[in-house]
C-alpha positions as CSV (number, residue, x, y, z in Angstrom):
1,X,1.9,-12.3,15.1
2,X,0.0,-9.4,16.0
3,X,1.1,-5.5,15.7
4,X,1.4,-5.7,19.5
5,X,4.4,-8.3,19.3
6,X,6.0,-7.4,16.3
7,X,8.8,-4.6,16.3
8,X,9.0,-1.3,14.6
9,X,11.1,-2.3,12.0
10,X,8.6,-5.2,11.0
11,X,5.5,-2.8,11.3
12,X,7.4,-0.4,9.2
13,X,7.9,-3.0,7.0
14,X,4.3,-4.3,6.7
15,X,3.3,-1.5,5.8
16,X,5.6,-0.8,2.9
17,X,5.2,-4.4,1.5
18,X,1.2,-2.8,2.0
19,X,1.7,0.1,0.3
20,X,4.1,-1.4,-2.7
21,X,1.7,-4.5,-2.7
22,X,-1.3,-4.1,-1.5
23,X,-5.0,-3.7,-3.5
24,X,-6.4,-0.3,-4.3
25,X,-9.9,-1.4,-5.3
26,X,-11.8,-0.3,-2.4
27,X,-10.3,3.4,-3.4
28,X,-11.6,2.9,-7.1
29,X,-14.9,2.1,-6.0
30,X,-15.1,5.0,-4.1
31,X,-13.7,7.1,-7.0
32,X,-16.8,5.8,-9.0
33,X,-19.2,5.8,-6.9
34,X,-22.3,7.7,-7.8
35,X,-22.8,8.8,-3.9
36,X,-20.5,9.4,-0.9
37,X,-20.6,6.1,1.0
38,X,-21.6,6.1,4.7
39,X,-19.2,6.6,7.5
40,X,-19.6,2.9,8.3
41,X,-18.8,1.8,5.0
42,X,-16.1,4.4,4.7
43,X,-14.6,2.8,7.6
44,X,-14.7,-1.0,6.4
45,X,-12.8,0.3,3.2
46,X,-9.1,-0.6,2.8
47,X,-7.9,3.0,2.4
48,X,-4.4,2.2,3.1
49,X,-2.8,3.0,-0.1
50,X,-4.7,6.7,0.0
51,X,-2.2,9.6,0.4
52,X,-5.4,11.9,-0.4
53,X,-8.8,12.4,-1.0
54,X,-10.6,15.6,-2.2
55,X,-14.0,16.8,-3.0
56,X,-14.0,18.4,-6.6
57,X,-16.3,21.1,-8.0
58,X,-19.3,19.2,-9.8
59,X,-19.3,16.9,-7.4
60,X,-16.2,14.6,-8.2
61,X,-14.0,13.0,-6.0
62,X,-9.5,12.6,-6.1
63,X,-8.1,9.9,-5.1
64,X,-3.9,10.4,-5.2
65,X,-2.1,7.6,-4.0
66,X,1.0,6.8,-1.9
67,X,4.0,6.2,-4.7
68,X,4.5,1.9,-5.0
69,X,7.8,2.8,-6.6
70,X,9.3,4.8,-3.0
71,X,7.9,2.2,-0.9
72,X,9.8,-0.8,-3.3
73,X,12.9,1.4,-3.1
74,X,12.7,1.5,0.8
75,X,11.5,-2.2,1.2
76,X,14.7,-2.7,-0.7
77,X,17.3,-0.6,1.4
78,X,15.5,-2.5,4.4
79,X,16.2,-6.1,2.2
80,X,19.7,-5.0,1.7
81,X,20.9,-3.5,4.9
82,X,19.9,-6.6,7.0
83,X,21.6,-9.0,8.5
84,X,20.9,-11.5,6.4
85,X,21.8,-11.1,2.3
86,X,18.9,-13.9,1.8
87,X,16.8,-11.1,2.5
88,X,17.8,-9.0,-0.2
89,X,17.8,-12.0,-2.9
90,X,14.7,-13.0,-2.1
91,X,13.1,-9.6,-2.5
92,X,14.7,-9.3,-5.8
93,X,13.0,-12.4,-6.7
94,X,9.6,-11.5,-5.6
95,X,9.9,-7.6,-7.4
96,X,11.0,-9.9,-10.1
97,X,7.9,-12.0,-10.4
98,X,5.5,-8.9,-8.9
99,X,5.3,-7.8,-12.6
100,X,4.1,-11.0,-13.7
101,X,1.1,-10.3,-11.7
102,X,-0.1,-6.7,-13.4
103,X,1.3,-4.8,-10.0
């Protein structure tokens, strides 16, 4: 299903489960990368999880991060104000087994 089809509340959600889930290596390669990249490759990077990013003096860049901890919180008032109480289990269950994984 496409973003087009899908309803706010599952967008909303997607992009929590994105934000409490979702790989930040794109933004640590930038972090260490000797030079800026282009705008092209700037714009093939998965910058989702970025809150921020400044310039620094010396020629460093900061990278701050959206917080995975909020977006689990909210992914679970979604889970447990749904319809269905499944919902809510099976979110415990995968938060259970996310650590598991080094998230």
């Amino acid at each position: 299903m496409n973003g087009k089809n899908k309803s706010k509340t599952e967008m909303v959600i997607d992009g929590l489960e994105q934000l409490a889930f979702g790989k930040v290596n794109d933004a640590v390669r930038l972090v260490f990368s000797d030079e800026m990249p282009s705008v092209q490759v700037l714009g093939r990077m998965n910058l989702f999880n970025v809150s921020s990013i400044k310039r620094v003096k010396g020629g460093g860049v900061e990278v701050q991060f959206f917080d995975r901890q909020k977006a689990l919180e909210r992914l679970y008032d979604y889970a447990c104000n749904g319809k269905n109480s499944q919902t809510a289990e099976s979110l415990l269950e995968a938060l259970a087994g996310a650590g598991e994984d080094g998230i």
